[in-house]
C-alpha positions as CSV (number, residue, x, y, z in Angstrom):
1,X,22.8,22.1,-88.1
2,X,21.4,23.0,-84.2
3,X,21.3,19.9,-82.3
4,X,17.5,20.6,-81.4
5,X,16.4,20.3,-85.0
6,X,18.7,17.0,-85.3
7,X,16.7,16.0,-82.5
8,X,13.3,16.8,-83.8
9,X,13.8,15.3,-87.3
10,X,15.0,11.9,-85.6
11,X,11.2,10.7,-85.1
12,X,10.5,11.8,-88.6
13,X,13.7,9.9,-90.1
14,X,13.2,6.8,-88.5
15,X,9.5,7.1,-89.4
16,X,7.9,6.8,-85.7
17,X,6.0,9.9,-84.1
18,X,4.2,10.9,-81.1
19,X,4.8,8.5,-78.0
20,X,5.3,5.6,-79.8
21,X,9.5,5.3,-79.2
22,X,9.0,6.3,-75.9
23,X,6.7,3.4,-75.0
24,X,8.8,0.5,-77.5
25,X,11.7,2.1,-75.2
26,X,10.2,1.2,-71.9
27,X,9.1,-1.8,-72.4
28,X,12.6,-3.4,-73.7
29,X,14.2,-1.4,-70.9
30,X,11.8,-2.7,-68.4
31,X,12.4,-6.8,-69.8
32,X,15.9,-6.6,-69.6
33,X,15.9,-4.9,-65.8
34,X,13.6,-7.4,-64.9
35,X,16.0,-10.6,-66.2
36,X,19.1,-8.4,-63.7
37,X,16.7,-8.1,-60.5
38,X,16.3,-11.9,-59.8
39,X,18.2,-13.3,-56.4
40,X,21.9,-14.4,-57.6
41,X,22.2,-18.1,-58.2
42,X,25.0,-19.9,-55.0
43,X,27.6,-20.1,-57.5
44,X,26.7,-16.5,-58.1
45,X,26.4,-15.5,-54.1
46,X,29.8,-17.3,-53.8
47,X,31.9,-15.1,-56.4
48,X,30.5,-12.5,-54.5
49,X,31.3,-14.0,-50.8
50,X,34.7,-14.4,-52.0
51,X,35.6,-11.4,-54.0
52,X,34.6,-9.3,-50.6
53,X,36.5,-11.6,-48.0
54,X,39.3,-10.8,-49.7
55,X,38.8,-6.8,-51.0
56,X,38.1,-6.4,-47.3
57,X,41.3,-8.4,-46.2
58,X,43.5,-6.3,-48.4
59,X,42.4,-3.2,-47.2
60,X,42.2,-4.1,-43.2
61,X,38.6,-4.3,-43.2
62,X,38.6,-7.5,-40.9
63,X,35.3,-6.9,-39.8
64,X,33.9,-7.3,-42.9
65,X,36.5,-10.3,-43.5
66,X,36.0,-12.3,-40.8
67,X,31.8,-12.3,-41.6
68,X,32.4,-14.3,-44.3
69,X,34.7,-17.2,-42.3
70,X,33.6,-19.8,-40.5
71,X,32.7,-19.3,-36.7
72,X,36.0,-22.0,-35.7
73,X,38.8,-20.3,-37.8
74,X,37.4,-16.6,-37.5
75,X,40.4,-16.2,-34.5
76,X,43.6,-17.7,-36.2
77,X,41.8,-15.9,-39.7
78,X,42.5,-13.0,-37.6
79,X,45.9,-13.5,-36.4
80,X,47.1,-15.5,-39.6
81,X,46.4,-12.1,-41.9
82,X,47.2,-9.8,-39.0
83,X,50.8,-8.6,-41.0
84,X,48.5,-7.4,-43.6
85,X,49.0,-3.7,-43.4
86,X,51.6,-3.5,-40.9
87,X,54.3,-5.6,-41.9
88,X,53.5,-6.1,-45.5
89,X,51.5,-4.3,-48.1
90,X,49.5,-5.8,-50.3
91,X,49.3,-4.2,-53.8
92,X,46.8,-6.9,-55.1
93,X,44.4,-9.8,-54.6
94,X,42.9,-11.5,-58.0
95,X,40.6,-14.4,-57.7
96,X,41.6,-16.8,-60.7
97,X,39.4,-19.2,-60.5
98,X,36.1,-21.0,-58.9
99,X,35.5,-24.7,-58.8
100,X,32.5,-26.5,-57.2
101,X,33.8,-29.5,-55.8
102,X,30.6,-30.4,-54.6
103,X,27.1,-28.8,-54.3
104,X,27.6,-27.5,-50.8
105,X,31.7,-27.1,-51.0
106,X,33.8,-25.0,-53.9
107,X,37.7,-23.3,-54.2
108,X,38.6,-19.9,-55.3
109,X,41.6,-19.6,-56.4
110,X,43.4,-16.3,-55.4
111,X,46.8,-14.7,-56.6
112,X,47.6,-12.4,-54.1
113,X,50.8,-9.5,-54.8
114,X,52.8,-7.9,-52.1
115,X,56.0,-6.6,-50.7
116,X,57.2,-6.3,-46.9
117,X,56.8,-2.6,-45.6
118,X,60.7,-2.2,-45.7
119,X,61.3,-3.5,-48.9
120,X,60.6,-2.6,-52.4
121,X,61.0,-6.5,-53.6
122,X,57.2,-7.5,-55.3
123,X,56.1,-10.9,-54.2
124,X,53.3,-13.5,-55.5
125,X,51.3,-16.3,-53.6
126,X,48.9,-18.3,-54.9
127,X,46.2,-19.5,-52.5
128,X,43.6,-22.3,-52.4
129,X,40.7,-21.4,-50.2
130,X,37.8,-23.4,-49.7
131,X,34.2,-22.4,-49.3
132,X,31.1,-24.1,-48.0
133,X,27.6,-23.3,-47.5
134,X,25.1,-23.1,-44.8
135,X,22.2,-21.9,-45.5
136,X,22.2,-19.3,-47.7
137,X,25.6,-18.0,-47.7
138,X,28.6,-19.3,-48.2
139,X,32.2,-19.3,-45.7
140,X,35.6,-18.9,-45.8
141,X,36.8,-22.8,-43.9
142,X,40.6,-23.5,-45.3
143,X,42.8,-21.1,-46.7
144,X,46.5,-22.7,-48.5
145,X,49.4,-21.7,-50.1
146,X,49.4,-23.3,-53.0
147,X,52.8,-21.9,-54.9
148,X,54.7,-18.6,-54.4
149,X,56.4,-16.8,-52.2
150,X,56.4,-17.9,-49.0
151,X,56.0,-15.0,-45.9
152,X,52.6,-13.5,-46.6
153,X,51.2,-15.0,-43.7
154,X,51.9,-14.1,-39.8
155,X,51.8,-17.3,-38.4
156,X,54.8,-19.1,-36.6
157,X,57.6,-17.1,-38.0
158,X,61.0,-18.8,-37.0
159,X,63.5,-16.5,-35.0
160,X,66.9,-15.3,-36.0
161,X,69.1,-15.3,-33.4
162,X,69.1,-11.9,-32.8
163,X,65.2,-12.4,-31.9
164,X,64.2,-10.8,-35.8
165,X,62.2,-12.4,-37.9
166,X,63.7,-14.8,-41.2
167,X,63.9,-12.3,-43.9
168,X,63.0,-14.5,-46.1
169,X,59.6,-16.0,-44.7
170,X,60.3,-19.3,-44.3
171,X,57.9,-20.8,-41.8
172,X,55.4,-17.9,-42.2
173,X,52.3,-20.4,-42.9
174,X,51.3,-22.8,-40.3
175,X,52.3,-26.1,-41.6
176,X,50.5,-29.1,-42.1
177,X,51.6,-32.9,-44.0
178,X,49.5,-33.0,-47.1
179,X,48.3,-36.4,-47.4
180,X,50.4,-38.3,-50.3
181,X,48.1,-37.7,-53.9
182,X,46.3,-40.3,-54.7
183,X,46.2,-41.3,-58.6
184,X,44.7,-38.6,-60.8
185,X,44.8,-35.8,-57.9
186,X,47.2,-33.2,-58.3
187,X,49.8,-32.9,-55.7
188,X,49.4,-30.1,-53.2
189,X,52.7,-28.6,-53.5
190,X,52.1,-27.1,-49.8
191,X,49.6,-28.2,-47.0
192,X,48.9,-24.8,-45.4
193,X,45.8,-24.7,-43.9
194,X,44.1,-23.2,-40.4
């Protein structure tokens, strides 16, 4: 059968002519758009804050990056991710995980995957970064290593003594004592902060 008869026997078939459809249509089409077009909720505005910090960090876009971190930590931001497409490559950056820890303060948790430029070796690092808001928007204050490989940071890389730095990463992060657990807090398993 020609699609344009199929077409004109479906108003007959489901027993509706004229304008009818057109107009039943519409109107669910225009209730469901209007439920989308509302302003996104701060839990919603945070996913958001934190999925493009860390898109644009992937792919160099520190401009876009460092808008979303706070004004104090927007420099060592900078230099801490400044191996990011130079030194390493990073293949991927997942966020895991959102917590509120209070109205005004949440964590994203991010798995980030990568491998040094001269290498083919894939590494994963899980990070802890903490958000706040002000205002309206949220910002990118603490970033940690919370397990993985070590290395994806440019920090304070210890020197071999032929003036190269440790293959392995050790020392990459900037390193900070976490404060002993108290009961019923997990243990940070790495204090790495900025």
């Amino acid at each position: 059968m020609h699609p344009s008869r199929c077409a004109s026997r479906l108003p007959r078939a489901l027993g509706t002519r004229g304008r009818a459809p057109l107009a039943a249509a519409t109107a669910v089409l225009a209730i469901v758009a209007g439920g989308c077009l509302g302003p996104p909720t701060p839990f919603q505005r945070l996913g958001d804050v934190a999925y493009e910090t860390n898109t644009a960090t992937r792919f160099g876009r520190f401009d876009v990056a460092v808008s979303h971190v706070a004004s104090e930590v927007q420099e060592q931001y900078a230099a801490r991710h400044g191996s990011w497409g130079n030194e390493l490559r990073v293949l991927d950056v997942e966020l895991t995980g959102v917590r509120l820890v209070d109205p005004d303060t949440a964590e994203v948790s991010v798995v980030v995957q990568w491998h040094r430029i001269d290498e083919t070796h894939i590494r994963t690092t899980q990070l802890a970064q903490r958000y706040r808001r002000g205002g309206e928007d949220w910002q990118l204050f603490e970033e940690r290593r919370t397990a993985g490989a070590p290395g994806l940071f440019r920090a304070e890389r210890p020197k071999k003594k032929d003036g190269e730095a440790s293959p392995d990463g050790a020392g990459d992060e900037l390193r900070e004592q976490a404060p002993p657990a108290q009961p019923g807090e997990p243990a940070v398993t790495s204090g790495l902060t900025f």
